[in-house]
N, C-alpha and C positions, 0 to 999 in steps of 0.2 A: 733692645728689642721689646723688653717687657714693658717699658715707659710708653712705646706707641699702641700696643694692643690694650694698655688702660684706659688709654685717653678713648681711642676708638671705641671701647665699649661705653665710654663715659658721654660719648658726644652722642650716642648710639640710644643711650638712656635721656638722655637730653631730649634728642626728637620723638622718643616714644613719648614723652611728660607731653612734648607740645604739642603732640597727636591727640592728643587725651584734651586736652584743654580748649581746643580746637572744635570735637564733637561735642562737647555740654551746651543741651538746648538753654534757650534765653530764659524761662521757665524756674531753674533750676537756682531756686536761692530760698533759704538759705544755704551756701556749698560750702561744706567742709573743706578747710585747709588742710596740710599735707599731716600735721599733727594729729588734729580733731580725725580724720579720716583712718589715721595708724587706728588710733584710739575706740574708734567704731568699729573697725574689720577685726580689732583683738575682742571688743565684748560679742560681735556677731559670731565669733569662734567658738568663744566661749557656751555663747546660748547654744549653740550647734552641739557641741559635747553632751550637755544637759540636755536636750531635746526640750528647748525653750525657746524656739526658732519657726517661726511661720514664712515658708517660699513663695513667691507669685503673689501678681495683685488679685485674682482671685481668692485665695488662702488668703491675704492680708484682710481686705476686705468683707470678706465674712466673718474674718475673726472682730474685726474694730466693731462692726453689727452685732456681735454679737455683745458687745460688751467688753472683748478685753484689752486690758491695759497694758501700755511699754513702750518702744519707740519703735520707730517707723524711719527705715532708713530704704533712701530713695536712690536709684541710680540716673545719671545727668545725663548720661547718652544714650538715652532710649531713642530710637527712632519708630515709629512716626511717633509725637510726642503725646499725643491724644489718647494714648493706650494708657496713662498713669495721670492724665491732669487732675483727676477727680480726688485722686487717693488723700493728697493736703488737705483738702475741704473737709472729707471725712474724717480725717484725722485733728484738723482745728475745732469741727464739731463737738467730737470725743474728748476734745482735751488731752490729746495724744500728741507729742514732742513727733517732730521730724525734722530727719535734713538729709540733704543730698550728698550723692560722695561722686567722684568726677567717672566713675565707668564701672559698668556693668560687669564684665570681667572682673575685676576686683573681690565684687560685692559676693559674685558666683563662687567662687574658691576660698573667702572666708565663708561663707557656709554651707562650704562643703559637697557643692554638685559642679558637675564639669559645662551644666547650659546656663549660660548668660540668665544672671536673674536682673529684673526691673526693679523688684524693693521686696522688703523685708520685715517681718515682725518681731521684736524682740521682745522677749512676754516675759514681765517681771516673775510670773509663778509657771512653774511647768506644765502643759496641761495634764499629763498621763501621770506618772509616778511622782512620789515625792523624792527630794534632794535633801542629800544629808542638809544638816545644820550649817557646816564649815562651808561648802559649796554655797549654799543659798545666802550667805552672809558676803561671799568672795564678787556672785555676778551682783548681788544688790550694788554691793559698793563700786562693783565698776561702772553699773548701769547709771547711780545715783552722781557718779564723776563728768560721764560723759552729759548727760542730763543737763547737771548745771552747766557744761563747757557751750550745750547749745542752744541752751537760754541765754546766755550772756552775748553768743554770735545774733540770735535771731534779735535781742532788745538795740543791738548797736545797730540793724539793717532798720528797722520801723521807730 
């Protein structure tokens, strides 16, 4: 009996993936594979502990105007899609890394609030308080991991 309630949650997780995959507007590339995307929601966790983390394309977009630096992690099933087309353009401008991860859901719960977020800012430096040394050397290096993982996805798409 425990053989069929695995499977059933297994096939269960299957069609939530394909649900998921299903909602990513055409828009949305470069998109994170299932690695790259672990990889994003743990440094996006990360920034959240440190309050290194900007919510909303409002919040995102002021920050990028304003100047600051980091990545820009976008959600693929935003609907309607016109509420974050802009956000890449600002961010190609700024010389700010992006990429997309496949749902909004996802993106919400690594950083840490229960409403569906569109995208995100991950700020190499904190705005408010400084981080110890250990911490600020731990997200550089995961920032500076996932970074290169998305320069390497975005040079194989152009």
């Amino acid at each position: 009996m425990g053989d069929s309630d695995s499977e059933v949650e297994k096939t269960a997780q299957k069609e939530k993936e394909r649900k998921k995959l299903l909602a990513i507007a055409p828009i949305a590339k470069p998109l994170a594979g299932k690695k790259l995307s672990k990889r994003t929601s743990k440094l996006v966790r990360r920034a959240t502990e440190h309050k290194c983390l900007k919510r909303g394309v409002k919040e995102v977009v002021k920050s990028i105007r304003r100047g600051h630096k980091g990545l820009c992690v976008i959600a693929g099933n935003i609907s309607p899609i016109d509420v974050i087309t802009h956000v890449p353009l600002l961010c190609e401008e700024a010389d700010i890394p992006y990429i997309y991860v496949p749902s909004k859901e996802d993106l919400a719960s690594a950083g840490a609030t229960k409403r569906p977020t569109c995208c995100v800012l991950v700020l190499t430096k904190p705005t408010e308080e400084e981080l110890g040394q250990e911490d600020q050397e731990k997200l550089k290096e995961e920032y500076d991991q996932v970074v290169s993982e998305i320069h390497e996805t975005t040079s194989s798409l152009f």
